[in-house]
N, CA, C and O atoms as a GROMACS GRO file, in nm:
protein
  412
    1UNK      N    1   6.535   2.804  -4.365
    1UNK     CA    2   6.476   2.766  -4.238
    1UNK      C    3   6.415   2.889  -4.174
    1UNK      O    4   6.443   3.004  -4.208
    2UNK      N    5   6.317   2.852  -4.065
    2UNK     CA    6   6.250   2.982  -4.014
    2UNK      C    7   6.302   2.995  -3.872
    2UNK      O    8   6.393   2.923  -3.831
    3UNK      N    9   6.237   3.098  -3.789
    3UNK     CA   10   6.184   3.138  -3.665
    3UNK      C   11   6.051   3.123  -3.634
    3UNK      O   12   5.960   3.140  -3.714
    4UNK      N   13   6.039   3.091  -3.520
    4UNK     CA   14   5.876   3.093  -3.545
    4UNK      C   15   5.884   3.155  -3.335
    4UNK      O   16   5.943   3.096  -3.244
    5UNK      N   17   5.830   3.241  -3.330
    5UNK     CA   18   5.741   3.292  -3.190
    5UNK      C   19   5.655   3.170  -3.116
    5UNK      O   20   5.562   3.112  -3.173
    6UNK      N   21   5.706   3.137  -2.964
    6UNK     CA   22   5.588   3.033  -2.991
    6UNK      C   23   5.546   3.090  -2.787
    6UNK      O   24   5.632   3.036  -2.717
    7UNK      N   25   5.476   3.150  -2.724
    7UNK     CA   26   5.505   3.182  -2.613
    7UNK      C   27   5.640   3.248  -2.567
    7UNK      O   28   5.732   3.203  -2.499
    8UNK      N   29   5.623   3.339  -2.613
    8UNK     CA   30   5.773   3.415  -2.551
    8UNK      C   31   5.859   3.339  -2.622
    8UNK      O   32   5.947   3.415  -2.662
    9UNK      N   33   5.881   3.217  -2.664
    9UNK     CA   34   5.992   3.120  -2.677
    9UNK      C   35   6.029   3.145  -2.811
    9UNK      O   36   5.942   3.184  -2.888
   10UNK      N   37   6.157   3.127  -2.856
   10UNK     CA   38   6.226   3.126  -3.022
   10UNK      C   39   6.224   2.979  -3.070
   10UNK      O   40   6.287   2.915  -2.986
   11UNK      N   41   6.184   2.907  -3.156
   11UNK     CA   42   6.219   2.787  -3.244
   11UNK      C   43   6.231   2.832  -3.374
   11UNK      O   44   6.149   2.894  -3.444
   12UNK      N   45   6.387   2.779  -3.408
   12UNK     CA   46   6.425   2.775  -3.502
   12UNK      C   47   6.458   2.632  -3.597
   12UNK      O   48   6.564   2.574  -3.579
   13UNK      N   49   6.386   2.597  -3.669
   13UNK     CA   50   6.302   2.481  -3.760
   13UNK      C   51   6.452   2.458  -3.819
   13UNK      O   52   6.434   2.364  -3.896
   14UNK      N   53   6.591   2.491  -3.825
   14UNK     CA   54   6.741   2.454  -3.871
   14UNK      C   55   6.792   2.376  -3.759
   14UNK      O   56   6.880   2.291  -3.771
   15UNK      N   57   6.707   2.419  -3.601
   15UNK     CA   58   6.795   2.382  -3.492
   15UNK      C   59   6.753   2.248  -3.446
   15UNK      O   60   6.816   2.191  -3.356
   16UNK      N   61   6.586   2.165  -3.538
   16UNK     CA   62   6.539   2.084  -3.491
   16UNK      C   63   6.574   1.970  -3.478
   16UNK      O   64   6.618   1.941  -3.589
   17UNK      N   65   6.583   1.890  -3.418
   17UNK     CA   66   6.593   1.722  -3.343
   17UNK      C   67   6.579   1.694  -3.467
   17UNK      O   68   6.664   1.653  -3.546
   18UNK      N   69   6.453   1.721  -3.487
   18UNK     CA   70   6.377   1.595  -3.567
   18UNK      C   71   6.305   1.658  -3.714
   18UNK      O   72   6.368   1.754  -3.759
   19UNK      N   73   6.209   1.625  -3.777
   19UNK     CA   74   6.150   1.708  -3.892
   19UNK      C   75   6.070   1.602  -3.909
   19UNK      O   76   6.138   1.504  -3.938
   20UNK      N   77   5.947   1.577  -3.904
   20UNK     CA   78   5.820   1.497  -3.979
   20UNK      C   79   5.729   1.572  -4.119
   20UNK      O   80   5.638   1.646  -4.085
   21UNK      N   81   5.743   1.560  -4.215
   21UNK     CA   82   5.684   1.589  -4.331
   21UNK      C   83   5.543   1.532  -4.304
   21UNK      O   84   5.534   1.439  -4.224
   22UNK      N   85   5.417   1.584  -4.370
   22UNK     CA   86   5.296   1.596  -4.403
   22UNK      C   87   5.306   1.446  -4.497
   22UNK      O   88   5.409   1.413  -4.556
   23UNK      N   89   5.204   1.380  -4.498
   23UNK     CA   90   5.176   1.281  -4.598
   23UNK      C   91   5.083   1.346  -4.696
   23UNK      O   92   5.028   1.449  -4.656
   24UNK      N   93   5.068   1.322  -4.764
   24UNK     CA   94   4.975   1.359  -4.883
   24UNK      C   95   4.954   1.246  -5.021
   24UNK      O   96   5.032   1.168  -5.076
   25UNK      N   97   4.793   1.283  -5.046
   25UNK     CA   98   4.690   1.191  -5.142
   25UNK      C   99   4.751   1.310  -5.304
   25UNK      O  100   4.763   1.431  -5.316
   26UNK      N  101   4.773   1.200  -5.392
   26UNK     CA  102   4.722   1.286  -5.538
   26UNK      C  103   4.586   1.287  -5.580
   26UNK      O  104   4.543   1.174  -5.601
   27UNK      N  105   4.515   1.366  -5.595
   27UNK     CA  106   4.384   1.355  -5.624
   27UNK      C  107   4.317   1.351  -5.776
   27UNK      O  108   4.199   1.337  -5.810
   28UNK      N  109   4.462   1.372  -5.867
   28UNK     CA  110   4.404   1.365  -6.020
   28UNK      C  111   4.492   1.499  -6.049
   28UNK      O  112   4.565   1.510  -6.147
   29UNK      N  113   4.483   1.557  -5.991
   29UNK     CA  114   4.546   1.733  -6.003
   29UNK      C  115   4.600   1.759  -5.959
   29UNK      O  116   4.712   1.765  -6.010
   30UNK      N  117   4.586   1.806  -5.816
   30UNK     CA  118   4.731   1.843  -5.694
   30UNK      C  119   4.747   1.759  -5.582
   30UNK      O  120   4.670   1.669  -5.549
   31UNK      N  121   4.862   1.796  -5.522
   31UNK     CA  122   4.864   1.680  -5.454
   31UNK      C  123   4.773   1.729  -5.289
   31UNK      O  124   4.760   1.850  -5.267
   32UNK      N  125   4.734   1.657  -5.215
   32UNK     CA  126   4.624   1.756  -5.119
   32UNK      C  127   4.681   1.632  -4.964
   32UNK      O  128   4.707   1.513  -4.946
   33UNK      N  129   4.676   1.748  -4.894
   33UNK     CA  130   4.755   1.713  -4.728
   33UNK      C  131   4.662   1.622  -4.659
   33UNK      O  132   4.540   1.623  -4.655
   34UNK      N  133   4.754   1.539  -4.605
   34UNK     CA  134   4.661   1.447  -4.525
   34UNK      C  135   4.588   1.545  -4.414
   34UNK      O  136   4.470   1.560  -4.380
   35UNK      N  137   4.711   1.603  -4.376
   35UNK     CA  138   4.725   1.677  -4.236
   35UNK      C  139   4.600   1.768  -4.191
   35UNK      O  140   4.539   1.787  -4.086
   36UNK      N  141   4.594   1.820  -4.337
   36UNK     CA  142   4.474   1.950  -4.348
   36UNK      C  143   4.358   1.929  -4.402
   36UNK      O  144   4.252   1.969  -4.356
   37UNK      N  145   4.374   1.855  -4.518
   37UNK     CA  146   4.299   1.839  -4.628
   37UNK      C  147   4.293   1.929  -4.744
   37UNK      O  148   4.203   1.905  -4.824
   38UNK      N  149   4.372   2.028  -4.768
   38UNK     CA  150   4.384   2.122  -4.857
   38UNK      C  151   4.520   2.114  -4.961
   38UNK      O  152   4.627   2.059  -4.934
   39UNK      N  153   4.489   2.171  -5.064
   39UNK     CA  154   4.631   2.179  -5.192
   39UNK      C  155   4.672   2.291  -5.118
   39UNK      O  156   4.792   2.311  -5.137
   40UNK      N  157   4.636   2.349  -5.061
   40UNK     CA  158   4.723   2.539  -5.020
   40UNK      C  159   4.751   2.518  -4.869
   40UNK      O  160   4.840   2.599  -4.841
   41UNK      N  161   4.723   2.460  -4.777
   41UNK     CA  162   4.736   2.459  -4.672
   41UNK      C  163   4.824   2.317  -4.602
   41UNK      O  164   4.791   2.200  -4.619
   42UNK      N  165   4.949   2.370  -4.513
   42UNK     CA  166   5.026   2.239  -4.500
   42UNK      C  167   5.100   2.233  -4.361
   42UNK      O  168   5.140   2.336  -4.307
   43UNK      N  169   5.112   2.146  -4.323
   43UNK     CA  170   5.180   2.132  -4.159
   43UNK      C  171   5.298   2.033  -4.140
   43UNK      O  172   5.267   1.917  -4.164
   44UNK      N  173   5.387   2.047  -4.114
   44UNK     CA  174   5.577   1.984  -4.073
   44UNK      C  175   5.540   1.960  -3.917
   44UNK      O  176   5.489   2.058  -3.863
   45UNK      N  177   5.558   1.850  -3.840
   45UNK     CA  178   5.608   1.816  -3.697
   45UNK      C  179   5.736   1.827  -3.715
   45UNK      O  180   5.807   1.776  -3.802
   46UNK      N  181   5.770   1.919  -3.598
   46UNK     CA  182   5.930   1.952  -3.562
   46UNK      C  183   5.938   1.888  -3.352
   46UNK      O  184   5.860   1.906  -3.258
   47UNK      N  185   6.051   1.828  -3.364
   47UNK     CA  186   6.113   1.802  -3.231
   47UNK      C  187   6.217   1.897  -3.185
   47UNK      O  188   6.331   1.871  -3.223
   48UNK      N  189   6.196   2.032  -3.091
   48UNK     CA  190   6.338   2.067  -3.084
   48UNK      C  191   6.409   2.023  -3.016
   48UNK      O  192   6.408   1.911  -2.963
   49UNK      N  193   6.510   2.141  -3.005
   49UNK     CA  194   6.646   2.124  -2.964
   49UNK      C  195   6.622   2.056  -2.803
   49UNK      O  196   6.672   1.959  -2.745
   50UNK      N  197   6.502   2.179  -2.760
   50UNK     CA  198   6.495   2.144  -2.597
   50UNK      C  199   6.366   2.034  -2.590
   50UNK      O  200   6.305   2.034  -2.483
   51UNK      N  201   6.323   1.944  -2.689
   51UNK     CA  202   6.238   1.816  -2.649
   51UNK      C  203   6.121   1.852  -2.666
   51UNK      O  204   6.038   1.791  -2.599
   52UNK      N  205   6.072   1.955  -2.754
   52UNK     CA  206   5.921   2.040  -2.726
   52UNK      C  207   5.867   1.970  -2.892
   52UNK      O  208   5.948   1.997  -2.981
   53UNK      N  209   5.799   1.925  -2.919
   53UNK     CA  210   5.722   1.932  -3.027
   53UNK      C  211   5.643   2.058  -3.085
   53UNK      O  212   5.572   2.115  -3.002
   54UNK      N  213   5.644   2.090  -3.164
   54UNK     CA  214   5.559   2.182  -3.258
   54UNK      C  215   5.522   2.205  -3.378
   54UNK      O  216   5.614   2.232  -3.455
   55UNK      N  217   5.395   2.202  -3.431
   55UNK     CA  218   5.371   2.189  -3.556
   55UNK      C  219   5.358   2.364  -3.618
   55UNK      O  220   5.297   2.464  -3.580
   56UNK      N  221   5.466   2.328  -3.746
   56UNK     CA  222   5.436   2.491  -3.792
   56UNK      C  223   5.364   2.502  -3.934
   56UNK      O  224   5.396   2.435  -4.032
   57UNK      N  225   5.290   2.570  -3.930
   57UNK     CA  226   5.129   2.566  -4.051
   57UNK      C  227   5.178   2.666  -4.151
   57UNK      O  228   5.199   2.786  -4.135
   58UNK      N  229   5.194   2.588  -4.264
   58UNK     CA  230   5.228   2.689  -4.413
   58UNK      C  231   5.095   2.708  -4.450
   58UNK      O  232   5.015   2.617  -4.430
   59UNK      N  233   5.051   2.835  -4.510
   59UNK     CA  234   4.962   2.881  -4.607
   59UNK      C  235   5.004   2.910  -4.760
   59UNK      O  236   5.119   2.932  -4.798
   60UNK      N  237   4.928   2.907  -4.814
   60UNK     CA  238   4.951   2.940  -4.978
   60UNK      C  239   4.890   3.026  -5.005
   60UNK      O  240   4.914   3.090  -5.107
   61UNK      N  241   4.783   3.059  -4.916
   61UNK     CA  242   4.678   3.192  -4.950
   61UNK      C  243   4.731   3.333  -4.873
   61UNK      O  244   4.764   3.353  -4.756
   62UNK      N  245   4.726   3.414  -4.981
   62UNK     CA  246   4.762   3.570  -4.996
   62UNK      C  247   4.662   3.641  -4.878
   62UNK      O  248   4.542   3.664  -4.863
   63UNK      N  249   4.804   3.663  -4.795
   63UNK     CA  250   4.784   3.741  -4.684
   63UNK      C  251   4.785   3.684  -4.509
   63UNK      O  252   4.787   3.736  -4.397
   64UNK      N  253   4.782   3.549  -4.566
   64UNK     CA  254   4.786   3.477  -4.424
   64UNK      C  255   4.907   3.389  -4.430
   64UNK      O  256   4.948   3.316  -4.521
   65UNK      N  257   4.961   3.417  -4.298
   65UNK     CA  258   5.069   3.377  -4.286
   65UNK      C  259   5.105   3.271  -4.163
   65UNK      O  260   5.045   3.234  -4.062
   66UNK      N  261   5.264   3.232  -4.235
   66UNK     CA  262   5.276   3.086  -4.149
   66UNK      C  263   5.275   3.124  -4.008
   66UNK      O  264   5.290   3.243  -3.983
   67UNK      N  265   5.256   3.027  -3.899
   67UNK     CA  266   5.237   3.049  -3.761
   67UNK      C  267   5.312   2.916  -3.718
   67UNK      O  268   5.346   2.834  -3.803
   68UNK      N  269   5.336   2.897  -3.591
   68UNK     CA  270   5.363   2.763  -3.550
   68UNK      C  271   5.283   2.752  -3.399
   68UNK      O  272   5.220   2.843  -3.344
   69UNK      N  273   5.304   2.623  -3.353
   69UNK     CA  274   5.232   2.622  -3.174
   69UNK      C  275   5.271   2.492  -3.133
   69UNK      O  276   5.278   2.389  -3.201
   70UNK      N  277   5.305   2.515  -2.971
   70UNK     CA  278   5.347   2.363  -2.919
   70UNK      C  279   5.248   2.277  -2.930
   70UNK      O  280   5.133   2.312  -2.954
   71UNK      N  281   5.294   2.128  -2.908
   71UNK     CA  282   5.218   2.068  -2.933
   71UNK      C  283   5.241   1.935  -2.788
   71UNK      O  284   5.363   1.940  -2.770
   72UNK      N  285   5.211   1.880  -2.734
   72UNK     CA  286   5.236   1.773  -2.613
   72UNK      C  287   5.268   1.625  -2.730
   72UNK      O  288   5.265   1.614  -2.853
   73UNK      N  289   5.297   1.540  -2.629
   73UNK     CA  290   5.292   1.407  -2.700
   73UNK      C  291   5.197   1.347  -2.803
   73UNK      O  292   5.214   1.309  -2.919
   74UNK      N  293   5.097   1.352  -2.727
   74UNK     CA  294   4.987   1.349  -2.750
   74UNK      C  295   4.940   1.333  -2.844
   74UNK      O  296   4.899   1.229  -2.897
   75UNK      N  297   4.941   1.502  -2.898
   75UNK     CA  298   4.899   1.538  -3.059
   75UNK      C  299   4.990   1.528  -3.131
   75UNK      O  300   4.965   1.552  -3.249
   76UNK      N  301   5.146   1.487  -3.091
   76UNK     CA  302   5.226   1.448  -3.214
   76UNK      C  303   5.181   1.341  -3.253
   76UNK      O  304   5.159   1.328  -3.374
   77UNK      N  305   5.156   1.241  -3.168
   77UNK     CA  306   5.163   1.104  -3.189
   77UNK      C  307   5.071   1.086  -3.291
   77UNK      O  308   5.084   1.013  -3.390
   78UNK      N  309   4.954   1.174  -3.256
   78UNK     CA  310   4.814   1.140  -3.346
   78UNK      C  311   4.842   1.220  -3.462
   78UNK      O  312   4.810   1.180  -3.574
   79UNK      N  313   4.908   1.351  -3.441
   79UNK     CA  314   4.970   1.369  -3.577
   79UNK      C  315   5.026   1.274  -3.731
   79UNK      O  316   5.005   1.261  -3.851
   80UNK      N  317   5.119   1.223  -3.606
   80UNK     CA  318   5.208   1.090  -3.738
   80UNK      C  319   5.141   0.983  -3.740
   80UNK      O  320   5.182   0.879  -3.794
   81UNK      N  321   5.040   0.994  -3.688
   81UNK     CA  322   4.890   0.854  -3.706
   81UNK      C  323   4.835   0.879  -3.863
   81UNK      O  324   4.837   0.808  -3.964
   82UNK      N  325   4.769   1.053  -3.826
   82UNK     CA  326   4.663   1.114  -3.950
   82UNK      C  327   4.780   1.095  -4.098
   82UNK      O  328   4.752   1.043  -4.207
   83UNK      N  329   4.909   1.153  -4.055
   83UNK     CA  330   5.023   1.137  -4.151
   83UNK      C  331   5.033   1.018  -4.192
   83UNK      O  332   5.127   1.019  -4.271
   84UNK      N  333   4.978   0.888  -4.182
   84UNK     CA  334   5.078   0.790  -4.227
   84UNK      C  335   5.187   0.716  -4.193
   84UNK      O  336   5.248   0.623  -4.243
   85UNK      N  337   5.195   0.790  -4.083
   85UNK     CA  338   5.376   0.712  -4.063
   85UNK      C  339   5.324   0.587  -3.965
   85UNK      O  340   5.234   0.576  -3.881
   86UNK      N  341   5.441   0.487  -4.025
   86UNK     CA  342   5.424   0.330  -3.940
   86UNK      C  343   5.514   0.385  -3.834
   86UNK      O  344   5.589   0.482  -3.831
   87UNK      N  345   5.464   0.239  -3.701
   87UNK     CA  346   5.486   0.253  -3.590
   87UNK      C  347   5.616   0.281  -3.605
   87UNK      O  348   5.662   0.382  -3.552
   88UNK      N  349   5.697   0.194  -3.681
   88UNK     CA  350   5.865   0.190  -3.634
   88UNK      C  351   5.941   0.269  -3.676
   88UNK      O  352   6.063   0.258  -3.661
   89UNK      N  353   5.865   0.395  -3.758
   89UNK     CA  354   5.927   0.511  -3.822
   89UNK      C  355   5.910   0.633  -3.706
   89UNK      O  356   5.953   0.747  -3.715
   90UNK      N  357   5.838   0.576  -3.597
   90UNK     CA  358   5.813   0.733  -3.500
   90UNK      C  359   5.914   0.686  -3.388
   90UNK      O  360   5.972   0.578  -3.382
   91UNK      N  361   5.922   0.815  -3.285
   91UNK     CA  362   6.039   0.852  -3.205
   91UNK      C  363   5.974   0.727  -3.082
   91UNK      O  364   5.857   0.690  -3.084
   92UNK      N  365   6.068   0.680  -2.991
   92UNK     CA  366   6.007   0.541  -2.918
   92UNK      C  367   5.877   0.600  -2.818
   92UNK      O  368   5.770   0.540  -2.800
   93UNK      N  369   5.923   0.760  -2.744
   93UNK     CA  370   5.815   0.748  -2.683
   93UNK      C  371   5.671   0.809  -2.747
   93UNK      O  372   5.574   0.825  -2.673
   94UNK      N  373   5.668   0.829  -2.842
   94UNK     CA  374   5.563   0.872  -2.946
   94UNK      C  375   5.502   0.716  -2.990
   94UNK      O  376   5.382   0.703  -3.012
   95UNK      N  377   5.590   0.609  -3.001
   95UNK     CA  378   5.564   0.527  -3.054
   95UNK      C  379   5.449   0.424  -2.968
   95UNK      O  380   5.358   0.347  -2.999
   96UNK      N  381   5.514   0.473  -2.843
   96UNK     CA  382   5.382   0.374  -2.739
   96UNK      C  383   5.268   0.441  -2.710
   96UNK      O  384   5.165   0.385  -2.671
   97UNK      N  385   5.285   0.597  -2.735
   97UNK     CA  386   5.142   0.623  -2.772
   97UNK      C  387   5.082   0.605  -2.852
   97UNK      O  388   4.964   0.592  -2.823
   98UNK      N  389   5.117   0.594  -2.994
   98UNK     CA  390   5.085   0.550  -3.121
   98UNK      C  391   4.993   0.457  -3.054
   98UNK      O  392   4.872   0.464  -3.030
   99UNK      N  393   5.098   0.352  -3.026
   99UNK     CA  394   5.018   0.183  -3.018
   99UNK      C  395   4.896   0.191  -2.912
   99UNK      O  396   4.822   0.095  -2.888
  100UNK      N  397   4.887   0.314  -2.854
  100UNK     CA  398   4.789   0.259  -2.774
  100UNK      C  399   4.646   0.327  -2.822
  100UNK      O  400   4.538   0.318  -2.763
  101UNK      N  401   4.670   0.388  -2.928
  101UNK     CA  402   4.578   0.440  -2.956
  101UNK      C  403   4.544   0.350  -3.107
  101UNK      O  404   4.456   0.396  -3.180
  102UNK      N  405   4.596   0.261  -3.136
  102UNK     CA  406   4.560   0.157  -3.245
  102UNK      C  407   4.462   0.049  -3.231
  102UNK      O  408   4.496  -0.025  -3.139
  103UNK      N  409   4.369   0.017  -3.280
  103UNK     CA  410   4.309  -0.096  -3.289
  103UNK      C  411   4.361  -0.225  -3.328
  103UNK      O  412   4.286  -0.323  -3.331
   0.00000   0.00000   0.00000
């Protein structure tokens, strides 16, 4: 598990609520992120301890490194939209944003 700096603030990705995994397409060869669109590049939604969402961004490419940043409701919600996840798999108040942003 990591640390990640996020505004003065410590999140530690062991201490999280919650954990949302990346969905991802096989394309014939590797498997490639919904989230990003890349085989090397990848993003986890975390809920912490204190209720904050934040997505923290893995790289695969030499020399750049992982980062994380808060994130509001908002962009989780539309997060686990771009991800894939059905309504009844997200957290309830994520979930009525979901729906309202559904056709």
């Amino acid at each position: 598990m990591s640390r990640y700096m996020i505004d003065g603030r410590a999140f530690e990705t062991k201490d999280a609520k919650q954990k949302f995994e990346e969905g991802n397409r096989w394309d014939g060869r590797n498997h490639i992120s919904l989230a990003t669109g890349s085989q090397w590049e990848h993003e986890t939604l975390y809920l912490s301890k204190k209720d904050q969402w934040y997505i923290v961004y893995l790289s695969g490419f030499l020399g750049q490194g992982d980062y994380a940043r808060c994130v509001d409701c908002d962009e989780a919600a539309q997060w686990l939209l771009c991800n894939e996840y059905e309504l009844e798999d997200m957290p309830a108040d994520l979930r009525l944003i979901a729906e309202a942003n559904c056709e």
